[in-house]
N, C-alpha and C positions, 0 to 999 in steps of 0.2 A: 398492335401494341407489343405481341410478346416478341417478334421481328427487332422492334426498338429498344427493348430491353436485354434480347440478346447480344444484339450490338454493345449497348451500355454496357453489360458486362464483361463483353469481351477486351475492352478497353484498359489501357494498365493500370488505369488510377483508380477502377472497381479492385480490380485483383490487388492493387498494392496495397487499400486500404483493409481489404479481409486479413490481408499477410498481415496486415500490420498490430490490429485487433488481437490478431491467434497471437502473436509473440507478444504484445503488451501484454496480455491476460497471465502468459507464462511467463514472462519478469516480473510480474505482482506476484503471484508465487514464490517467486524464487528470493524476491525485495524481501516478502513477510517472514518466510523461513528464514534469512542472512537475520531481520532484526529480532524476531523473538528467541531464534537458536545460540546466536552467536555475539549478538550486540548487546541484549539486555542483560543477559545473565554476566556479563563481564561488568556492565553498566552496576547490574544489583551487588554483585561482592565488592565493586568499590564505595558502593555508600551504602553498607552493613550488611547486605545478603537481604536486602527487599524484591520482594516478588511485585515489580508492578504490575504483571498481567493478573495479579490477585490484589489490585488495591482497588477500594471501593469505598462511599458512604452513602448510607442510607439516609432518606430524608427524612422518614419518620420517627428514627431513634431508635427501632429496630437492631439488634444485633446478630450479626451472622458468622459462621468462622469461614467462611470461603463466600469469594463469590459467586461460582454454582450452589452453592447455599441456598443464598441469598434469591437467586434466579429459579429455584426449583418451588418456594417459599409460597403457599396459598394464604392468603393473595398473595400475590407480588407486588413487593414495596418498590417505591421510587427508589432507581439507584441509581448516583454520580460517580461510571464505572473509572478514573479520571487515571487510573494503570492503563488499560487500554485505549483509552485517549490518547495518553502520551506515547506506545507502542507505535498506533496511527500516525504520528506527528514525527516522528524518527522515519518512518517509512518513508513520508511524503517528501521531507527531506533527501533521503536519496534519491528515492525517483528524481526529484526535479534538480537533483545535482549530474546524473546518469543523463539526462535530458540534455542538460546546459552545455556538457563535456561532448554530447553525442553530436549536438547543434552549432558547436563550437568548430569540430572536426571539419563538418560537413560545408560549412560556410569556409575555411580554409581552403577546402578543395575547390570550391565551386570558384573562388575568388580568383579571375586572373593575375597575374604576375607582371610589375611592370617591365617591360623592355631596359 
């Protein structure tokens, strides 16, 4: 078994997949730094200087002035952190724009040419 599994590994489509893991896991990084360092904060001083990675509501009526507040808060109230939602939602958006464009390339290439 471990003979079969060497093989398997040895093979490109194990190794392409781990490569591909480690550099997705590092473009999530580098996707969440572009949108919370550089997207949102241009994002927030165009509709009045809102922090939405600090926008939050509590379900129980509860008030908090941050939402590490809110999240440190014994007990811990129900919170619809919905700043950070939206942060997620910008993200996801690029990736699968980065994706599309990647995918896009690649199908170009692979695409013969007619005569």
């Amino acid at each position: 078994m471990f003979q079969e599994f060497k093989k398997f590994v040895a093979q490109g489509n194990a190794l392409d997949l781990a490569v591909g893991v480690i550099v997705g896991a590092a473009f999530g990084k580098i996707v969440n730094s572009f949108v919370n360092d550089m997207i949102m904060p241009v994002l927030s001083l165009a509709l009045g200087k809102v922090n939405f990675a600090d926008r939050f509501i509590t379900l129980d009526g509860s008030h908090y002035d941050s939402l590490e507040l809110a999240r440190k808060a014994t007990p811990v109230p129900p919170i619809l952190a919905y700043g950070a939602f939206i942060n997620t939602i910008v993200e996801f958006f690029i990736v699968a724009f980065t994706i599309f464009i990647v995918v896009r390339q690649i199908n170009k290439w692979r695409t013969p040419k007619a005569a």
